[in-house]
N, C-alpha and C positions, 0 to 999 in steps of 0.2 A: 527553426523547424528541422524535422530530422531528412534524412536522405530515406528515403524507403523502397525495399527491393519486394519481391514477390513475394517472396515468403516470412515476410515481417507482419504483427500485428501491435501498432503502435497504440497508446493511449494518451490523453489531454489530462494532463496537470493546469488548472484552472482553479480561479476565484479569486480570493486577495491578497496574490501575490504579487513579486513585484518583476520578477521573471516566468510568468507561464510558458511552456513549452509541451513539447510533442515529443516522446519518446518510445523505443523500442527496445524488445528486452536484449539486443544486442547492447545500446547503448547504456542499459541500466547496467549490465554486465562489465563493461569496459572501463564506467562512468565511477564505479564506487565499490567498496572494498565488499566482498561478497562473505556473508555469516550462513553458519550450516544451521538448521534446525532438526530435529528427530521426532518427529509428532506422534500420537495416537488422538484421534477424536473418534466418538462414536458418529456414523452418520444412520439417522432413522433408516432410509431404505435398505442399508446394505451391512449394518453390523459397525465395526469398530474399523479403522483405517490407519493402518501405518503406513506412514510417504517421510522421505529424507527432503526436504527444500533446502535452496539454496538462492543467497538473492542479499539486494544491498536492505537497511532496513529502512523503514518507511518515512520514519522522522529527518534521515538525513539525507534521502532524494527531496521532502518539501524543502527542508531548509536551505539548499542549494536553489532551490527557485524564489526563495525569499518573502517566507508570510509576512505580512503587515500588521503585524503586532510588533510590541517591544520588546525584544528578548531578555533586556535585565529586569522587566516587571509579569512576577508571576502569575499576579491577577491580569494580567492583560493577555496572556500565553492561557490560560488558563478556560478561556470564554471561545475559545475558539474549537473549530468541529472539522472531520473530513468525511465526504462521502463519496463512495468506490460503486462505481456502478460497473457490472459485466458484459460480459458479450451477449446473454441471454436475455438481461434485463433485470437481472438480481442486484438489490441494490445493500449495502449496511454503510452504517454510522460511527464513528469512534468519536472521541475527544482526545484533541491534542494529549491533554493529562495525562493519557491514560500510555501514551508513547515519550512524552517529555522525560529526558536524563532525573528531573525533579520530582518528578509525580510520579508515575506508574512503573517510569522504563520498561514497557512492556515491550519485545524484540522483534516487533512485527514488519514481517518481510514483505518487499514486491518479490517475490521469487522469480527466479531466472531459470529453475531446473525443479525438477520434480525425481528423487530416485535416480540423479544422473541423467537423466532424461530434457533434454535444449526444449523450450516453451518457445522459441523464439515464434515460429508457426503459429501456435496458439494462443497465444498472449502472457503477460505476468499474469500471476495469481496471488491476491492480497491470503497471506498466512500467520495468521492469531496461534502464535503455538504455547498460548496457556487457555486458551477456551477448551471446553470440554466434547463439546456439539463443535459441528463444521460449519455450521450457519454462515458464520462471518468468513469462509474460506469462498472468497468471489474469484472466480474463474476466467481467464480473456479480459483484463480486464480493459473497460475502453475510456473510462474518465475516473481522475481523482479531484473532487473539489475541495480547495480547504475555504474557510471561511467561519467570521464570527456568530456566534449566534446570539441573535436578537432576543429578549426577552417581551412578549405583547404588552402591549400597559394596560 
């Protein structure tokens, strides 16, 4: 668990791993090598959005906490889901796939900085930088669950 001072807002890495843990964007900053993103999304309220992020990327703060899948079987990496829930209560879904080096490698950050701008205060902010829409751009964020998903019978 992490050490937490006043001006930290950590989040829970949680679900079927096999190291869950508690982190802050201090330590996500320190913890892992940090990639630049250049985005534009349109967001409905406010027109079109350029921000610069910066931040480790997503697939390899989980895989440091160790999902329970099998990493040499694709189908097994494959069936598995994360979901990011914010500070406000906004929640979105990805599929591993769609961040796995095999499938999608889509480069999605926990960002550490916004614009040059320390989140530390504020939280990560999970950043989709090939979405169009900001939808999936979750703000403070307080929990990432990864986990399989069940099919109902």
């Amino acid at each position: 668990m992490s050490r937490l001072g006043t001006r930290t807002r950590p989040f829970v890495l949680q679900g079927e791993l096999l190291r869950p843990v508690t982190l802050t964007v201090a330590e996500l900053r320190e913890g892992w090598e940090q990639h630049r993103a250049d985005v534009v999304f349109d967001c409905a309220t406010a027109g079109p959005q350029r921000h610069t992020f910066e931040g480790p990327l997503l697939r390899e703060v989980v895989t440091a906490a160790g999902p329970a899948f099998d990493a040499r079987r694709r189908k097994d990496r494959s069936r598995f889901v994360l979901a990011v829930t914010g500070g406000d209560g906004h929640h979105t879904v990805l599929s591993w796939a769609e961040i796995d080096a095999d499938f999608g490698d889509a480069p999605v950050l926990l960002a550490t900085r916004v614009d040059g701008r320390a989140l530390d205060a504020q939280g990560s902010q999970l950043v989709v930088p090939s979405d169009r829409c900001g939808a999936r751009y979750v703000s403070a964020i307080t929990r990432v669950w990864v986990g399989a998903c069940t099919v109902p019978e």
